[in-house]
C-alpha positions in Angstrom: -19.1 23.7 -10.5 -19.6 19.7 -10.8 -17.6 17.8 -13.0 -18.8 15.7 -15.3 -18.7 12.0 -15.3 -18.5 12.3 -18.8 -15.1 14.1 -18.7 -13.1 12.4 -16.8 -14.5 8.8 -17.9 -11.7 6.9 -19.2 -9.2 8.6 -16.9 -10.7 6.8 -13.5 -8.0 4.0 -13.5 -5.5 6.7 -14.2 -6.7 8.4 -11.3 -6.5 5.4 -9.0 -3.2 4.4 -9.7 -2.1 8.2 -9.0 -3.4 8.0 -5.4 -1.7 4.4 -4.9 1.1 6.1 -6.3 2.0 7.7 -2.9 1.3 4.2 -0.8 -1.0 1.2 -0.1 -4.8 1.8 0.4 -8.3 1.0 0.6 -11.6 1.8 -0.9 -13.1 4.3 0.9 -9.9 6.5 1.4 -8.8 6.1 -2.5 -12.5 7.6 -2.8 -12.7 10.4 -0.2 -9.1 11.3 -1.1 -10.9 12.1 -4.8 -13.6 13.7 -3.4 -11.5 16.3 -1.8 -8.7 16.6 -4.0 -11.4 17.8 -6.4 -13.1 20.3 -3.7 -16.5 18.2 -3.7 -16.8 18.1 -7.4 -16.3 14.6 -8.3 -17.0 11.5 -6.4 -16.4 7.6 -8.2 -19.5 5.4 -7.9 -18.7 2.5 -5.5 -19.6 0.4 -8.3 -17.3 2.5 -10.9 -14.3 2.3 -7.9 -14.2 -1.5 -7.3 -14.7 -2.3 -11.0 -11.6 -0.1 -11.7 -9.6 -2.0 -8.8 -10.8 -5.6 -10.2 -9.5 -4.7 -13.2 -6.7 -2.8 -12.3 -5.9 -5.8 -10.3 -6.2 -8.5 -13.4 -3.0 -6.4 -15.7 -1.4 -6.6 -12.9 -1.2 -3.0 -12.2 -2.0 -3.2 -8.4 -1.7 -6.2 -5.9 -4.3 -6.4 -2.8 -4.7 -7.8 0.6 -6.3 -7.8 4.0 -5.8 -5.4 6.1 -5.4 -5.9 10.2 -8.4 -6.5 11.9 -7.1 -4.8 15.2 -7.6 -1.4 13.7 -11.3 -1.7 13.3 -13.5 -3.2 10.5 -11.7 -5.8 7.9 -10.6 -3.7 5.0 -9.4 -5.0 2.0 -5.7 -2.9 0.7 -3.8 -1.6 -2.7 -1.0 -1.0 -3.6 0.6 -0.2 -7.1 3.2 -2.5 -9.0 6.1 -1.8 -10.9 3.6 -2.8 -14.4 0.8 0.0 -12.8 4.0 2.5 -12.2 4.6 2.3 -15.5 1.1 2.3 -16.7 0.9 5.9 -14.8 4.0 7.4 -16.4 2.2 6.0 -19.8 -0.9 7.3 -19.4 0.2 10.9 -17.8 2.5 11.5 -20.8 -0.6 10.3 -23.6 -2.9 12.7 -21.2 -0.5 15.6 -21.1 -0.5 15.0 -25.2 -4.5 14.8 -25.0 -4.9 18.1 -23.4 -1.8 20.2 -25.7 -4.1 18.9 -28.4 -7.4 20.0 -26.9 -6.6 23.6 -26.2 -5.3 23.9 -29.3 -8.6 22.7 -31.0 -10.8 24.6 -28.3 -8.9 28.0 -28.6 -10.8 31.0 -29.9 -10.4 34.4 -29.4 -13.6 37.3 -29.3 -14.6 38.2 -33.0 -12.8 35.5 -34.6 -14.7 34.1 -38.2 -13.4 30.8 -40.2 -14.0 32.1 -43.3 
């Protein structure tokens, strides 16, 4: 089953700075790593991706630079800064708090009436 665009909207920067999390990279591979984490059910835009890294970029939550051009094409690298590390604690903890709330306002059970 697809996910959404609608569902995780708001969360893409989140996302990002989870994969930098674990070291420096670039474009494509922040975007295929996504695509299979979620078992082919959610892919960013290109557009959506390099939006998030421009602004991601201008808080200061990730730095960038060139990459070596002896390994192949010219690729343009991320990595996540002490401000972006805390960003991600931040915004896990008020997602963690997002979802608690959620399930509790989504939970039914078989039979159940509001009356």
């Amino acid at each position: 089953m697809a996910i959404t665009s609608d569902l995780i909207r708001g969360h893409t920067e989140t996302i990002i700075l989870a994969h930098l999390y674990g070291g420096e990279s670039y474009g494509y591979e922040v975007n295929k790593s996504i695509f299979d984490k979620s078992e082919g059910r959610y892919e960013l835009k290109e557009a959506t991706l390099y939006g998030a890294f421009r602004r991601l970029e201008e808080t200061g939550c990730i730095s960038s630079f060139w990459g070596d051009e002896a390994t192949g094409a010219r690729r343009r690298y991320y990595r996540i800064t002490d401000k972006g590390k805390r960003h991600l604690r931040d915004n896990t903890a008020e997602w963690g708090d997002a979802k608690n709330l959620i399930d509790t306002l989504i939970k039914y059970e078989e039979g159940q009436t509001n009356e």
